[in-house]
C-alpha positions in Angstrom: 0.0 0.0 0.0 1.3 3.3 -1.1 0.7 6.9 0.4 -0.9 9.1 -1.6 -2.0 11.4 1.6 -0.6 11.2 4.8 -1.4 12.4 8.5 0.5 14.1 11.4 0.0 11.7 14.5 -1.7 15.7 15.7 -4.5 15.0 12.9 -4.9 11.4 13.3 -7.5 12.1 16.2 -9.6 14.2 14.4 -9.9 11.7 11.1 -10.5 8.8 13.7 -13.2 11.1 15.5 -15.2 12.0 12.4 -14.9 8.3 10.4 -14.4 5.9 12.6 -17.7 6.1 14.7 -19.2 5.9 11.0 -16.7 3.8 9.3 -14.0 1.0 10.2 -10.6 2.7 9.5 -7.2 0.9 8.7 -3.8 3.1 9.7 -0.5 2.3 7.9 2.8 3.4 9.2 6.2 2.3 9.3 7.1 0.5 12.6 7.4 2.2 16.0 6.0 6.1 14.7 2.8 5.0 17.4 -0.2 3.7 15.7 -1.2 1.7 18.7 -0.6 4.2 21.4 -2.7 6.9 19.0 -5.5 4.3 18.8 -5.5 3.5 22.3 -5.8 7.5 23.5 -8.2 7.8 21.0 -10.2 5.3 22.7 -9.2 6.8 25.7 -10.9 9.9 24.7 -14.0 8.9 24.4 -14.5 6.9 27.2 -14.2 3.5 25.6 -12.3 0.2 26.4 -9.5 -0.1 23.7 -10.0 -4.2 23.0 -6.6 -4.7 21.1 -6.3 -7.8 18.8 -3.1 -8.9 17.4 -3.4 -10.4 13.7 -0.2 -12.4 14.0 -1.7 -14.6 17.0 -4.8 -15.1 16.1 -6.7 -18.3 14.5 -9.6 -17.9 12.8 -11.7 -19.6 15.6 -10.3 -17.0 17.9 -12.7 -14.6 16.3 -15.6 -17.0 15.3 -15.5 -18.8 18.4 -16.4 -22.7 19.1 -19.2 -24.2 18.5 -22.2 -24.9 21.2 -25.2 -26.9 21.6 -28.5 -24.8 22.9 -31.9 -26.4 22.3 -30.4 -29.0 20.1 -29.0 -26.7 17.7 -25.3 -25.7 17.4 -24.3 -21.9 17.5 -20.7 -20.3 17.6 -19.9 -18.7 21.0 -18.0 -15.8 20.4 -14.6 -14.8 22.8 -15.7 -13.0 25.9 -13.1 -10.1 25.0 -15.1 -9.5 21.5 -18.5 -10.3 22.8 -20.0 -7.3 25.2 -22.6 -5.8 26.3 -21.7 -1.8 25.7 -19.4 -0.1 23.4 -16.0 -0.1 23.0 -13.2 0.4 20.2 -12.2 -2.9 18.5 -8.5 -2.3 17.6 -7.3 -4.9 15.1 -3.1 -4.5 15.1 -1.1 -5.9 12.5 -4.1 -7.0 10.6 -2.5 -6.8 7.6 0.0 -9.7 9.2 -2.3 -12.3 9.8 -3.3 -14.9 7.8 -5.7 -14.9 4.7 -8.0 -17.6 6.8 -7.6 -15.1 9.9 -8.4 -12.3 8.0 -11.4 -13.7 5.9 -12.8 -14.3 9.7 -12.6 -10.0 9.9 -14.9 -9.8 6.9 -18.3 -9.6 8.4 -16.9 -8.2 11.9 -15.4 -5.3 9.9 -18.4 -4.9 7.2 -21.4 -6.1 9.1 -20.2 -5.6 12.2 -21.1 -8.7 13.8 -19.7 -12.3 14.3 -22.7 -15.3 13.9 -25.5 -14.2 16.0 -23.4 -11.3 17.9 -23.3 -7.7 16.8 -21.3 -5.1 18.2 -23.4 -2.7 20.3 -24.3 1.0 19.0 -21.4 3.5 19.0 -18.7 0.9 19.2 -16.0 1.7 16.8 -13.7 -0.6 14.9 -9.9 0.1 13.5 -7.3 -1.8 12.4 -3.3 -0.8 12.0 -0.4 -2.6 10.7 2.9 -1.7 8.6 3.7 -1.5 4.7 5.5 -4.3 3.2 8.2 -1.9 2.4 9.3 -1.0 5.8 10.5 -4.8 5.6 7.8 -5.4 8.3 5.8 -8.5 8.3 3.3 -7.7 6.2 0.4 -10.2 3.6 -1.4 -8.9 0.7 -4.7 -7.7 1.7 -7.2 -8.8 -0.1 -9.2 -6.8 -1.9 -12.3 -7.8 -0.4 -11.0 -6.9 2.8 -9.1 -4.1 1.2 -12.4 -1.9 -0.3 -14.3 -2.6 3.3 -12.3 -0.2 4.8 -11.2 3.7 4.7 -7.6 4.0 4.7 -5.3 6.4 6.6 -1.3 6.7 6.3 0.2 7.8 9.3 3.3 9.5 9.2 6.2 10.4 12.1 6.6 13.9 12.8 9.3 15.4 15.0 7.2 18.4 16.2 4.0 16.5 17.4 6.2 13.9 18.9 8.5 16.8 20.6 5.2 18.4 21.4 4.1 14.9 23.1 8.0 14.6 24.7 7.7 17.8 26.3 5.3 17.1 28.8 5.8 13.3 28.7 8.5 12.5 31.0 11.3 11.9 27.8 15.1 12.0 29.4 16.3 15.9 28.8 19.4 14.5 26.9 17.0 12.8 24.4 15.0 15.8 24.1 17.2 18.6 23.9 19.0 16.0 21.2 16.1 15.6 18.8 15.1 19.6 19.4 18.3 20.2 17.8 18.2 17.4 15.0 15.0 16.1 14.7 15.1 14.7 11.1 17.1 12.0 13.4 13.6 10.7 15.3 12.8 8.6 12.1 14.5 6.4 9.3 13.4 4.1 7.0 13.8 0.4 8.4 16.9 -1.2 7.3 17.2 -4.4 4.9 19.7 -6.0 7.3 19.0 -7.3 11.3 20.1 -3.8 13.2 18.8 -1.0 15.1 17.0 1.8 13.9 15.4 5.2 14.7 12.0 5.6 15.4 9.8 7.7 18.2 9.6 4.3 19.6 13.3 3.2 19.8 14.0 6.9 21.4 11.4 6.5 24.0 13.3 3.0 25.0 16.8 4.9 25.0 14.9 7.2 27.3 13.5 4.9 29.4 16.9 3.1 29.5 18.7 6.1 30.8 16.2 7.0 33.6 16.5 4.0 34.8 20.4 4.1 35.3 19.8 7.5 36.6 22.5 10.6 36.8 25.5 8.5 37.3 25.2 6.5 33.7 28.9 6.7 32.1 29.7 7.2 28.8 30.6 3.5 27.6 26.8 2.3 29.2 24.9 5.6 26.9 27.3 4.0 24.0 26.2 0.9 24.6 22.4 2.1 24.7 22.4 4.5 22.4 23.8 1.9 19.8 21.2 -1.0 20.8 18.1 1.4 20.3 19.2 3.6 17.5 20.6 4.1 13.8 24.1 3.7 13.9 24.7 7.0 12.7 22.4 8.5 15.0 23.9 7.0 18.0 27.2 8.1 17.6 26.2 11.9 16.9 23.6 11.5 20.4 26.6 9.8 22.3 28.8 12.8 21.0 25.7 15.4 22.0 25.7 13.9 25.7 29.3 14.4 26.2 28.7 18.1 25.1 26.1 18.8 27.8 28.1 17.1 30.6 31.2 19.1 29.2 29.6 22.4 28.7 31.3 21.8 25.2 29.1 23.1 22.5 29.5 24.5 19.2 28.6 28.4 20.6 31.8 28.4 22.4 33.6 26.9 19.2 32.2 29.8 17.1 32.5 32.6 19.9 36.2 31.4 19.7 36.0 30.5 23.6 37.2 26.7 22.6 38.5 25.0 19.7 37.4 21.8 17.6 38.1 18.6 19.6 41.5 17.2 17.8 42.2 14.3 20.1 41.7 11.3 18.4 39.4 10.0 21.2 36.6 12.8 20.5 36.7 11.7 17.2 32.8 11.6 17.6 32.3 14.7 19.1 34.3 16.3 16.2 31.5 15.1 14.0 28.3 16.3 16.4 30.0 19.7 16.1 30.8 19.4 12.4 27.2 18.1 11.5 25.5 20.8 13.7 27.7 23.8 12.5 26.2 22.4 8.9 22.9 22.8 10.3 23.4 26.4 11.7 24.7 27.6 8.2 22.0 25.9 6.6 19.5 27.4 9.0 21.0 30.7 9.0 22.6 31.6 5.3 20.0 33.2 3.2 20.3 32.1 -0.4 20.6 35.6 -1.5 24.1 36.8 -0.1 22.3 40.6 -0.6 19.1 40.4 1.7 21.8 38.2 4.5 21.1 40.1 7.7 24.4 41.6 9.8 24.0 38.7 12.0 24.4 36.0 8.7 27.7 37.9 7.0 29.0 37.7 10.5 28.5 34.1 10.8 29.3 33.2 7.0 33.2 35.1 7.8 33.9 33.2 10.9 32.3 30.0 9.2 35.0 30.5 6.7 37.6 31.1 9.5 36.3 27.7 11.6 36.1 25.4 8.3 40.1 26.4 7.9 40.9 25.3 11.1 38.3 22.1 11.0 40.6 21.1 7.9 43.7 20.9 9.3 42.5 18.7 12.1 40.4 16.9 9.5 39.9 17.1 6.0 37.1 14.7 6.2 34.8 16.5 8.4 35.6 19.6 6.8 33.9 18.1 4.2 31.1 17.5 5.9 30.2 21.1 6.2 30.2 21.7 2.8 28.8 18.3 0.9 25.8 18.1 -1.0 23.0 16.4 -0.2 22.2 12.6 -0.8 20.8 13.8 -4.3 23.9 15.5 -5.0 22.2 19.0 -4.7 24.2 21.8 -2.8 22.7 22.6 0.8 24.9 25.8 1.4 23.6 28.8 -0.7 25.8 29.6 -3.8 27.0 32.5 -2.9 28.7 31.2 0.1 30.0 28.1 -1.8 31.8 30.4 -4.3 33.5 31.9 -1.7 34.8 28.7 0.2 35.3 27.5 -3.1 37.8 31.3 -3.7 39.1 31.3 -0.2 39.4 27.5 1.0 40.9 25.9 -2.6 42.4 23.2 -0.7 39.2 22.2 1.1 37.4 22.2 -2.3 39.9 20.0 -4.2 40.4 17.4 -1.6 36.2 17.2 -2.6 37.3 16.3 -5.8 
């Protein structure tokens, strides 16, 4: 299933609010952006019993129930956690996981509402959730019978609802003040290969992880964390970022001039946190028109200059960093500042080369 359309986890409410008590609705979403936990405060919301089903362990009997013998005629008995007496929300996880026998059993639940004899009472509300087949999640066709009985939602992560959410949620200030400052690292794509990766999810574990060690967690323990929960990549810049806070060593002193880049080999790491988020300052701060660049910009385009001269002759590699082009090969720095690295820094741009 592609998306055409998606939602903010901040709209997702509002769509389940006005189609779900009408409709069933399906959510897709890459794994760990917080389907279930949306659906289960939606139920919340309204006062309802979340009833939480999960595809991949279920048998089809598990929905249809066993048969019974009442007045010498058999009828199915349906499970005691589907069959009640006032509303609640259905929530069908990883439906799209389960089995074409398991989910032929959904049809008439999902369509009809009802299982045999038993029909879901008034105002109860039924929706499903589960993960594309392209996140590399276990995913099965759906078929389309199933498919067309349903209104379809994609859900997609984003960092300010789920820093909106962090702020008031208990999330460990080092993982928060982290993703504030980079959050196009809550989310990546799963990987095709067995290993960590970066999700709202996997950061709320990291979080969790490091409360629970509490103030005195040393540096090798938030390696060893950081790199069990998260994107390579990502851990090593968030291990760098926590030995900035505990050593008051940020990149405004490194621009004020009040400390220089890290050149020992063993803050290697840190070397590339302060790289990556000088990048992001000059990205956030350069106006692509060198003319309408405010004092403040001009100022910080000269000492950039100055800073990328001394980043180079501790590493040529990270220098490079600063300046590369994006993943598409488009330039990220505005031209006009480009064309002057590329006058003043030759050096820097040849090793590019």
């Amino acid at each position: 299933m592609q998306a055409a359309i998606t939602v903010t986890p901040a709209q997702l409410p509002d769509v389940l609010l006005n189609v779900a008590v009408v409709r069933p609705v399906f959510v897709w979403g890459a794994p760990g952006i917080g389907k279930s936990s949306l659906v289960r405060s939606f139920a919340d919301s309204l006062g309802l019993d979340c009833v939480t089903l999960l595809g991949t362990q279920l048998a089809p009997e598990d929905l249809i129930g066993v048969p019974q013998i009442v007045d010498g005629r058999s009828r199915f008995a349906p499970p005691v956690s589907i069959a009640r007496d006032t509303p609640y929300c259905l929530f069908l996880d990883e439906l799209n996981a389960s089995s074409p026998e398991v989910q032929k059993a959904f049809y008439s639940l999902i369509l009809d509402r009802r299982i045999g004899e038993y029909e879901l009472p008034a105002e109860s509300v039924v929706i499903g959730a589960g993960n594309r087949a392209t996140d590399n999640a276990l995913a099965r066709p759906m078929a389309s019978a199933l498919l067309n009985r349903l209104v379809h939602v994609h859900l997609s992560a984003s960092a300010r609802d789920w820093l909106a959410w962090a702020a008031g949620a208990g999330i460990h200030p080092w993982v928060l003040d982290y993703l504030l400052n980079r959050p196009d690292h809550l989310w990546t794509a799963p990987p095709k290969t067995e290993e960590p990766f970066s999700t709202p999810r996997s950061w709320h574990m990291l979080s969790d992880a490091l409360h629970s060690y509490g103030e005195g967690v040393d540096d090798e323990t938030v390696r060893i964390l950081a790199f069990g929960t998260l994107t390579a990549s990502h851990a090593s810049t968030f291990r760098a970022f926590v030995k900035t806070v505990r050593n008051a060593f940020g990149l405004e002193a490194v621009l004020k001039g009040e400390a220089n880049w890290p050149a020992a080999p063993e803050d290697r790491d840190l070397l590339y946190f302060l790289a990556e988020t000088f990048r992001a300052r000059l990205v956030k701060e350069l106006s692509a028109d060198k003319a309408s660049a405010s004092p403040a910009a001009r100022q910080l385009a000269y000492r950039g200059k100055a800073l990328l001269v001394e980043l180079a002759e501790i590493s040529l590699e990270v220098a490079q960093i600063v300046i590369a082009s994006d993943d598409n090969g488009r330039p990220v720095l505005p031209s006009w500042f480009l064309v002057e690295v590329t006058r003043d820094l030759p050096r820097l741009v040849a090793a590019r080369s």
